[in-house]
N, C-alpha and C positions, 0 to 999 in steps of 0.2 A: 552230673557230679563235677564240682569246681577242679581244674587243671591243680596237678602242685609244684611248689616254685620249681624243682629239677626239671618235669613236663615243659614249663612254661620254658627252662632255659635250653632244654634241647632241643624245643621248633626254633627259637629265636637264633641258636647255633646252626639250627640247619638253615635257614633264611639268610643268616650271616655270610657263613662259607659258600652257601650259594650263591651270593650275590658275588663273594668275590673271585669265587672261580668263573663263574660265567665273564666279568671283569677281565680277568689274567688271557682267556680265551680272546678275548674280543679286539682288546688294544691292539696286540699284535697284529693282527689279522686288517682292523683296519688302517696300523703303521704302513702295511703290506698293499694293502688290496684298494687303499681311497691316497692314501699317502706319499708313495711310493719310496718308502724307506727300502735302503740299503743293506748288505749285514754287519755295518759298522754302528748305522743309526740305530739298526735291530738291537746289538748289543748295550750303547750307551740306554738306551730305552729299557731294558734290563735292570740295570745296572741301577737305574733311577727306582725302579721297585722294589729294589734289596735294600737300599741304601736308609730307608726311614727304620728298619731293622737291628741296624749297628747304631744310628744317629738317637733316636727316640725311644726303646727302649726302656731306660734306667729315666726319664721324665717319666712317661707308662706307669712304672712301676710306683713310682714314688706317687702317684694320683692316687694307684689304686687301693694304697695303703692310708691313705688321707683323708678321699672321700667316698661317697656311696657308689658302691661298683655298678650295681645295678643300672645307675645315670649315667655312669662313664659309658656304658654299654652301650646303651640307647644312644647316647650322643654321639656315640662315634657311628651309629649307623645311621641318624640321622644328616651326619654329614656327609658319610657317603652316597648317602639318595639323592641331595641336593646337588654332589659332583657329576652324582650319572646323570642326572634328568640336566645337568648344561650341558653335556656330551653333545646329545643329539641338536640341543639349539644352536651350538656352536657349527656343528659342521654345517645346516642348514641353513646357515647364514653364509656359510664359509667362510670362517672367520679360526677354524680350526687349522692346526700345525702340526709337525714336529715336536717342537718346542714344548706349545702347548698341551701335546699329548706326553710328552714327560714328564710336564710337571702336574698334571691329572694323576698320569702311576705313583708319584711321590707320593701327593696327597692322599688317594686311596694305601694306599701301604700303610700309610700312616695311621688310616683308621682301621684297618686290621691289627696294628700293633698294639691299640689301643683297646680295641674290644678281646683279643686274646688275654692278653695278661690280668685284663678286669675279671675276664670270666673264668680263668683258673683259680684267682684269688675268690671270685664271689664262691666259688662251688664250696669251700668247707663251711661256708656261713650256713649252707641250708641243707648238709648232709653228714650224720653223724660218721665219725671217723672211720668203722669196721663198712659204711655201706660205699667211702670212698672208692674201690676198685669198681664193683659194680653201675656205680653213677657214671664214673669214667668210662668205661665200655659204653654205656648210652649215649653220651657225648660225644667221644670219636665215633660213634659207629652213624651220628647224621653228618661230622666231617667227612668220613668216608666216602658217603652215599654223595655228597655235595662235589667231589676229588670224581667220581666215578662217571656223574653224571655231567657235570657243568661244562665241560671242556666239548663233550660233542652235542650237550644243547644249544652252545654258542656256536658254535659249525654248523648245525640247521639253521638257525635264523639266518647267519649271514650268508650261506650257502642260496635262503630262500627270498632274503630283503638285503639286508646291509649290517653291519655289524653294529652302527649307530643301534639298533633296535634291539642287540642284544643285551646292549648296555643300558637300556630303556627296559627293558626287562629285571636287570639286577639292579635297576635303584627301587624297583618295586617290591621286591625282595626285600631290600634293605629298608624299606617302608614299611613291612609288615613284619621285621626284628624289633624296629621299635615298637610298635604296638604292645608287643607280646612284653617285651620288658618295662612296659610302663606300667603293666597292670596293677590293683591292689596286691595283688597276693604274691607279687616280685619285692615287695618292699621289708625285706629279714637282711636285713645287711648289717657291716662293720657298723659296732658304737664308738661314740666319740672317745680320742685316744688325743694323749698327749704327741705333738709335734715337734720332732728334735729336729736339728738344722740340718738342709740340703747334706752337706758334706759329712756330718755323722751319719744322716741316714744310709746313706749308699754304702759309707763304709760300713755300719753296721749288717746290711746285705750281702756284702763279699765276705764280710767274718763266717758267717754261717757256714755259706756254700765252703771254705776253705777249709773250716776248721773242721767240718761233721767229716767223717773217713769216707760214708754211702753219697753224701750228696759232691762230693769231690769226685769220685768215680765215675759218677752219672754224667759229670760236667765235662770228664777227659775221654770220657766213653762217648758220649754226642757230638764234643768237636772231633775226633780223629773220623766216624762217622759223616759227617756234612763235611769234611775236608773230602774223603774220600768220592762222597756222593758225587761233588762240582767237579771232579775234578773226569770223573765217570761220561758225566750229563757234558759237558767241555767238548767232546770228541765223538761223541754216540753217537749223532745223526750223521756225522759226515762218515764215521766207520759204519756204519750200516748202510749207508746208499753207497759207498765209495769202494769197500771190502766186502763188504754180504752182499750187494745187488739186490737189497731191498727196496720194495715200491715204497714211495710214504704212507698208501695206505698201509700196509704190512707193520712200518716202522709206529704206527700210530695206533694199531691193534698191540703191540709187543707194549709200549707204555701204559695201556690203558690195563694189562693186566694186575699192575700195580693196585688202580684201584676196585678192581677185585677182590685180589688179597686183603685188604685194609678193610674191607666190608666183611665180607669172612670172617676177620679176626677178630674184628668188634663184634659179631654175632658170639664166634666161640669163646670170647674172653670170659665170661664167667664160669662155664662149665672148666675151662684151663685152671682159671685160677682156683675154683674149692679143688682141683684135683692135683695141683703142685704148690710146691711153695712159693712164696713172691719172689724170692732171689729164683728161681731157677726161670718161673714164669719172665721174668724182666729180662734174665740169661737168654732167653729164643730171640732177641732181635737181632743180638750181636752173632749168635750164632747162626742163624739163618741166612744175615747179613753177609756174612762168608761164604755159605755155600750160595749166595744167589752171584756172588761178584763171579767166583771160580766158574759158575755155569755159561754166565758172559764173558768170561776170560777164554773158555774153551772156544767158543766160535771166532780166535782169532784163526783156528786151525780148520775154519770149514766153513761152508756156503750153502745156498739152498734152505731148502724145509727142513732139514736137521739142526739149521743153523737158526732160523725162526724158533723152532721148537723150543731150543735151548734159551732164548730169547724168553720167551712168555714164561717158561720153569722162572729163570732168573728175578724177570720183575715182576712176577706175580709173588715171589718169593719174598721181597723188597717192599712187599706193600705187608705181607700177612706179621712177619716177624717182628720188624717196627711199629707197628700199629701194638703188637703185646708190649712192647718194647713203652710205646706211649702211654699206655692206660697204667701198667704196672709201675714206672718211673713214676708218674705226676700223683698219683697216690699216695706213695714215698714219703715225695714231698711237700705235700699235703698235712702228712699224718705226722712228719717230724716239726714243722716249719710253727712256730706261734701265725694266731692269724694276723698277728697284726704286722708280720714282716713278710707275711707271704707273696704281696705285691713285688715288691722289693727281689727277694730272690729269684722268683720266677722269673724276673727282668734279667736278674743278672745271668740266669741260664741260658735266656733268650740271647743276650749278648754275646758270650763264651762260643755258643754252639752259631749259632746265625753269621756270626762274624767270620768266621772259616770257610764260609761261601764263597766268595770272592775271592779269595787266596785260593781257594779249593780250580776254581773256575781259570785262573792267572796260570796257574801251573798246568793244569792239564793241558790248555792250547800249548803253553810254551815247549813239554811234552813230545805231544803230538806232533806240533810245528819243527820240531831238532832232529826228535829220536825215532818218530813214529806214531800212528794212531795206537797200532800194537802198544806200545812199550806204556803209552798212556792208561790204555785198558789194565796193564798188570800194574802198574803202580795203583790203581785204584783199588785192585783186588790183595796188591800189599795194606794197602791202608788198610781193609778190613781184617787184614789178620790184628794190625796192631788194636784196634777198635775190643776184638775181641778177646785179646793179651789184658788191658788194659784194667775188665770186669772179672774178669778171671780170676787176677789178683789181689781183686780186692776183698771184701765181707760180703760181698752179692752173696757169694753161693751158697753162703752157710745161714742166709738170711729164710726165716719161715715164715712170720708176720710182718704184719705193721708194727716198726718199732715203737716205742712214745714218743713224745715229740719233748721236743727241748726243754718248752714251760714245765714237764713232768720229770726229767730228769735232774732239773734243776730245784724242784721242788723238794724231791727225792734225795737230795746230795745235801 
């Protein structure tokens, strides 16, 4: 029996995300391990792989509203297979750098920015609106699987050959995402739509997200969120080997529980959601979020295997809550968004919330670096009270379905 287009797009997601967590694993490693980068190069190096995130974006979006997402898809992982498979030619020439390896994390960034935002917008083309939550569990739950796995399959290879070959690994991947998105039966995409100019369109994208009450919420509710996160992740490793006297293996089991959670979650999220409402279901990330910060806040007060323990509750916490957190949000938005602006705002989301990283990450060292690791850790676990403040307030809670979306309100009035 022929695959169907969702099928088709959640191996091509898992091939996606795999390719570029295996990626995010690998660079480092061989910045480190062939390169001899520094923890200053480590950070600029960083820095470079956030940065197509805030910069690309709202271009992103404005494609995906434009033209066939299904192509934007494919092409952006066709150009990531072409970046990996130079990987390995370059260092094997040695001809590879620094440099040159940062501006490789740019490029790939780029093409994750680019097949994210296509493939949030292509999903309501090919999934009627009431089956949106459920497709989205599908979804995230082979991102998951891709977060859970990729990071210590790329640690065997290079543990067993060189990291080059990990990376030779993920353009393979990203060789067999496109396959999967070129097929006939991926071809249900956006119809041809009138084209209004750059500087309307974007604006017409921020109107949305401003003006709807739930998609404003979701937007103040994800940046206080990833402000919090960086600013968490800033000071974690050096508070855990530095105050906890954790080994890295240890410190490297405590993150992975994250993706844990996040696989969990996407498995439970359906049975969650027929059994609450969407506002309360979308409510569990900010709330969870909270108690997973406060759980890492407490091992400011403690050491050893109690302090691990506390470690794994937290960020296996961290992974379960926001992952409901994701499926129940992007549905949302999905369900209220016309398709033909969905590119668009999804970008704009990306931006708002993405953009707080870097801020997020500035302050925690600065922090850390003044006041304390401590004082860092609790300011993270303030930011998630506001995170949680912020949904509270608004229509989340009192939210049971999928609202209609704009075109039918508008139809309606």
């Amino acid at each position: 029996m022929p695959m169907t287009p969702l099928t088709r797009l959640s191996l091509a997601n898992l091939a996606a995300n795999g390719a570029e967590q295996l990626a995010m694993a690998a660079i480092p490693l061989m910045a480190a391990l062939a390169l001899g980068a520094t923890a200053e190069t480590m950070g600029a190096l960083s820095a470079a792989q956030t940065l197509p995130y805030l910069l690309l974006s709202l271009v992103a979006g404005l494609w995906a509203d434009r033209l066939p997402r299904h192509y934007l898809m494919a092409g952006s992982e066709a150009g990531r297979a072409l970046l990996l498979a130079l990987v390995p030619l370059l260092a094997f020439a040695g001809w590879l750098d620094l440099v040159s390896l940062a501006i490789l994390g740019f490029a790939l960034s780029a093409c994750t920015v680019l097949f994210n935002v296509a493939a949030q917008a292509y999903l309501p083309a090919i999934v009627a609106r009431e089956g949106l939550p459920a497709a989205n569990a599908k979804i995230e739950f082979t991102r998951a699987a891709a977060v859970f796995l990729g990071p210590g399959l790329a640690g065997a290879i290079a543990g067993w050959t060189s990291p080059a070959l990990a990376l030779a690994v993920s353009a393979v991947t990203s060789a067999l995402a496109v396959l999967l998105l070129l097929t006939p039966g991926m071809r249900r995409d956006l119809p041809s739509i009138e084209r209004p100019p750059i500087r309307q369109a974007l604006a017409e994208g921020l109107a949305v997200v401003w003006r709807h009450p739930l998609l404003r919420a979701i937007a103040a509710c994800a940046m206080a969120w990833n402000f919090s996160w960086f600013v968490l992740m800033a000071v974690f490793v050096l508070f855990a080997i530095n105050m906890l006297g954790l080994t890295p293996a240890k410190i490297g089991i405590a993150l992975g529980a994250q993706g844990l959670g996040m696989l969990l979650a996407a498995l439970a999220a359906p049975l969650i959601h027929a059994r609450l409402r969407l506002g309360h279901m979308i409510l569990l990330g900010p709330a969870t979020s909270l108690f997973a910060a406060f759980a890492i806040g407490a091992t400011t007060a403690m050491q050893g295997d109690a302090a691990f323990m506390l470690l794994l509750i937290g960020f296996f916490l961290f992974g379960f809550g926001p992952m409901l957190w994701t499926i129940g949000q992007t549905s949302l938005r999905q369900a209220i968004v016309p398709l033909r602006l969905i590119g668009r705002v999804s970008a704009m989301q990306q931006v708002a919330t993405l953009g707080m990283r870097p801020l997020g990450a500035l302050v925690g060292g600065f922090v850390g670096e003044r006041f304390g690791l401590d004082a860092a850790i609790w300011l993270a676990v303030a930011g998630y009270g506001v995170q949680l403040a912020v949904i509270l307030l608004s229509q989340m809670p009192a939210l049971e379905t999928l609202p209609p979306s704009l075109d039918e309100e508008g139809a309606a009035a």
